[in-house]
C-alpha positions as CSV (number, residue, x, y, z in Angstrom):
1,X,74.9,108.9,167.7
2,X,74.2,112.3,166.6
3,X,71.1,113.3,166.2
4,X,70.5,115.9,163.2
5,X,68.0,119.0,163.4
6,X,65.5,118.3,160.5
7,X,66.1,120.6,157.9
8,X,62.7,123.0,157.1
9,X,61.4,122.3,154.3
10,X,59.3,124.9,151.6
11,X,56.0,123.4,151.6
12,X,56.0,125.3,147.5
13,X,59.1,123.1,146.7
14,X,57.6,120.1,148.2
15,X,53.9,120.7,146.3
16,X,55.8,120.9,143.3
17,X,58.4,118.4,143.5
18,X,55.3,115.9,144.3
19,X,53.4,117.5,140.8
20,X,56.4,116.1,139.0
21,X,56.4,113.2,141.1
22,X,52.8,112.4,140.4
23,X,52.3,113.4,137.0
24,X,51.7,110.4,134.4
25,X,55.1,110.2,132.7
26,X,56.8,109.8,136.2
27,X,55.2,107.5,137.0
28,X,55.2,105.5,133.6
29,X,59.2,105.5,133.8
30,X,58.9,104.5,137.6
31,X,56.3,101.9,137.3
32,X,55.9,100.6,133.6
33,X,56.7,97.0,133.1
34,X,57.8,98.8,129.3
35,X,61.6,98.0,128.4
36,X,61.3,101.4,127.2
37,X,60.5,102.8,130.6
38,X,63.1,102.7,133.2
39,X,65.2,99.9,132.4
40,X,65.5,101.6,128.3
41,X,66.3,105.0,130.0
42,X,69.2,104.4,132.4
43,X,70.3,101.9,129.2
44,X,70.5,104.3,126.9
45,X,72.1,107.0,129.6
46,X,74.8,104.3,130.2
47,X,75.2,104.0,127.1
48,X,75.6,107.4,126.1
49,X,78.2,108.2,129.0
50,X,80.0,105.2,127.9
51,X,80.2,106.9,124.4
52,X,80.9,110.5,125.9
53,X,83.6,109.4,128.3
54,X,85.0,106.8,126.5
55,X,85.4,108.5,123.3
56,X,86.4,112.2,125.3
57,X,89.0,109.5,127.0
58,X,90.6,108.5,123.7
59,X,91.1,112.2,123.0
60,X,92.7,112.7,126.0
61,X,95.1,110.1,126.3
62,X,96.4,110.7,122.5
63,X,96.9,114.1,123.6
64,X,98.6,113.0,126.3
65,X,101.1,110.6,124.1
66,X,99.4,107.2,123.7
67,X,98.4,106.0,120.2
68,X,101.3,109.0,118.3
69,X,100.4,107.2,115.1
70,X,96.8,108.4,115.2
71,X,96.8,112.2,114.3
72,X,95.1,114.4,116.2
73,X,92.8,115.7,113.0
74,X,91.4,112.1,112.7
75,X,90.2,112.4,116.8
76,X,88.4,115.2,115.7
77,X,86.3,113.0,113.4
78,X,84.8,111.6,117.2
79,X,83.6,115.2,118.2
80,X,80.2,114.2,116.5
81,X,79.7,111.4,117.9
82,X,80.7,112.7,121.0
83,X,77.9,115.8,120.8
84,X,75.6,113.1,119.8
85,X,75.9,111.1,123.1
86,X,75.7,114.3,125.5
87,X,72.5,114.9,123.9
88,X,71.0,111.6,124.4
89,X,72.6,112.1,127.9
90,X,70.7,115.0,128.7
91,X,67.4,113.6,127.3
92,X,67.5,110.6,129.5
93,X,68.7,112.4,132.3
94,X,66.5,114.6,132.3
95,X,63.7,111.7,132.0
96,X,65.4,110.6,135.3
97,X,65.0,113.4,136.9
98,X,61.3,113.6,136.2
99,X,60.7,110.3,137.5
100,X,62.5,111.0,141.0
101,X,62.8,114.7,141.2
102,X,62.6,114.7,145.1
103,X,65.6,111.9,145.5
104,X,67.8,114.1,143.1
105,X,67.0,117.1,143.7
106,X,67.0,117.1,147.2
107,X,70.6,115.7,147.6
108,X,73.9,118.0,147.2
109,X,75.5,115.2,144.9
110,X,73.6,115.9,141.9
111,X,74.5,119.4,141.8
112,X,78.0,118.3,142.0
113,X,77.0,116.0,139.3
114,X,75.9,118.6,137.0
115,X,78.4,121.2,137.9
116,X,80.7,118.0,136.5
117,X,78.7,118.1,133.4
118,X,79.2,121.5,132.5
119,X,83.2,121.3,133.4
120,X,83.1,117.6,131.2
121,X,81.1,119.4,127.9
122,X,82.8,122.5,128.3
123,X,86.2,120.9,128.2
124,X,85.1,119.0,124.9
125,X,84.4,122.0,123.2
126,X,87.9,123.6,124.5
127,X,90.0,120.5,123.4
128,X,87.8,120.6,119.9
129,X,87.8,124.1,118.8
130,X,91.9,125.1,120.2
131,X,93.5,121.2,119.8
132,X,91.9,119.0,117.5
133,X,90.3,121.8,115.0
134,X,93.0,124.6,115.9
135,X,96.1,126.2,113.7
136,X,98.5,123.2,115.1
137,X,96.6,120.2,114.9
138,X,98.5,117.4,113.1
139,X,101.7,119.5,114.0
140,X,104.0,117.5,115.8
141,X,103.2,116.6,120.1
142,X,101.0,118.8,121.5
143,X,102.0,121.9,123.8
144,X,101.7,121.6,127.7
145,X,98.3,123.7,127.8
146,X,96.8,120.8,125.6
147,X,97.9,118.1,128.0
148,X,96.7,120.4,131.0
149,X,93.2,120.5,129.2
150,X,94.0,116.3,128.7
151,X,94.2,115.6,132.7
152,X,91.8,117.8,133.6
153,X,89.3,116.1,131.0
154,X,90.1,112.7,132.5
155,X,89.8,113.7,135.7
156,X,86.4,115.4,134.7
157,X,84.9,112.3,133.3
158,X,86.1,110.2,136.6
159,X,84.5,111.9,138.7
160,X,81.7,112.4,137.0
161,X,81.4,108.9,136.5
162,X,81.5,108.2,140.2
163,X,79.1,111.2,141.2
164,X,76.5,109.8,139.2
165,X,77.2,105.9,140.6
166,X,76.9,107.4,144.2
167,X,73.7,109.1,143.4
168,X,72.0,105.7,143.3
169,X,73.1,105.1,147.2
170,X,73.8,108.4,148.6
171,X,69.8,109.7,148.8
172,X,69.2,106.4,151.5
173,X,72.0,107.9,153.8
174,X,70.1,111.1,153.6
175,X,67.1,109.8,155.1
176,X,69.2,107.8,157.6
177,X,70.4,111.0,158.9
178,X,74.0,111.3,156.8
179,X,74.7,113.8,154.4
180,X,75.2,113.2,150.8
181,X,77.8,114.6,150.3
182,X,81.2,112.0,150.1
């Protein structure tokens, strides 16, 4: 087996990673018996993506064909809701972060995962402001740019979806040696 060169380490990053580590509300979402700790957190984060995925999904695939008898104004009326779950994405995620900064910050997947946030949001305000909210919405189908923002959505969210599932698992093949990155 191959052996890998430990990587060196900035002793700043790692006193300040450990701050965050060792502050009081990382540990009280690590180690609180609280329903509202943890267990409430990744809940309500899986709950949220379920929301921002699922609904962003619905766009997508109506843009795309499915459901014709929906019009594409009425999608529109999800954007809220949608806006609503990124934020209550990015307040529990970022409440995950703080309880394991080193595990997530330290492995190459996350910053895929949140380079797949940015693409996923950004592409929910492109297929808001120029397809559901824009001069031809409601206008018979929609135009091949639309469905190209459509796939590219879907596949957004996908991924997404898996980065953050493999974040879970990929931070114990670091320490075995094996890189994070799939």
């Amino acid at each position: 087996m191959l052996e890998r060169e430990p990587e060196e380490r900035d002793p700043l990053v790692d006193a300040f990673l450990a701050f965050i580590e060792h502050s009081d509300l990382s540990e009280w979402i690590r180690g609180s018996d609280s329903l509202l700790a943890f267990p409430g957190i990744i809940t309500l984060h899986a709950l949220g993506m379920g929301f921002l995925a699922g609904g962003s999904a619905a766009i997508d695939l109506r843009m795309l064909g499915v459901a014709r008898g929906v019009s594409l104004k009425a999608m529109a009326g999800i954007l809220p809701l949608l806006w609503l779950a990124f934020a209550v994405n990015a307040v529990t995620g970022t409440l995950m972060l703080i309880a394991y900064p080193t595990k997530a910050l330290t492995n190459p997947l996350f910053y895929v995962k949140l380079g797949l946030v940015a693409l996923g949001v950004g592409l929910v305000y492109r297929v808001g402001a120029t397809v559901l909210r824009g001069p031809e919405a409601g206008k018979g189908p929609v135009n091949r740019n639309a469905r190209a923002l459509a796939l590219a959505s879907l596949a957004t969210w996908v991924a997404l979806i898996f980065a953050g599932r493999f974040l879970a698992y990929t931070h114990r093949w670091e320490l075995l040696g094996v890189p994070a990155v799939l």
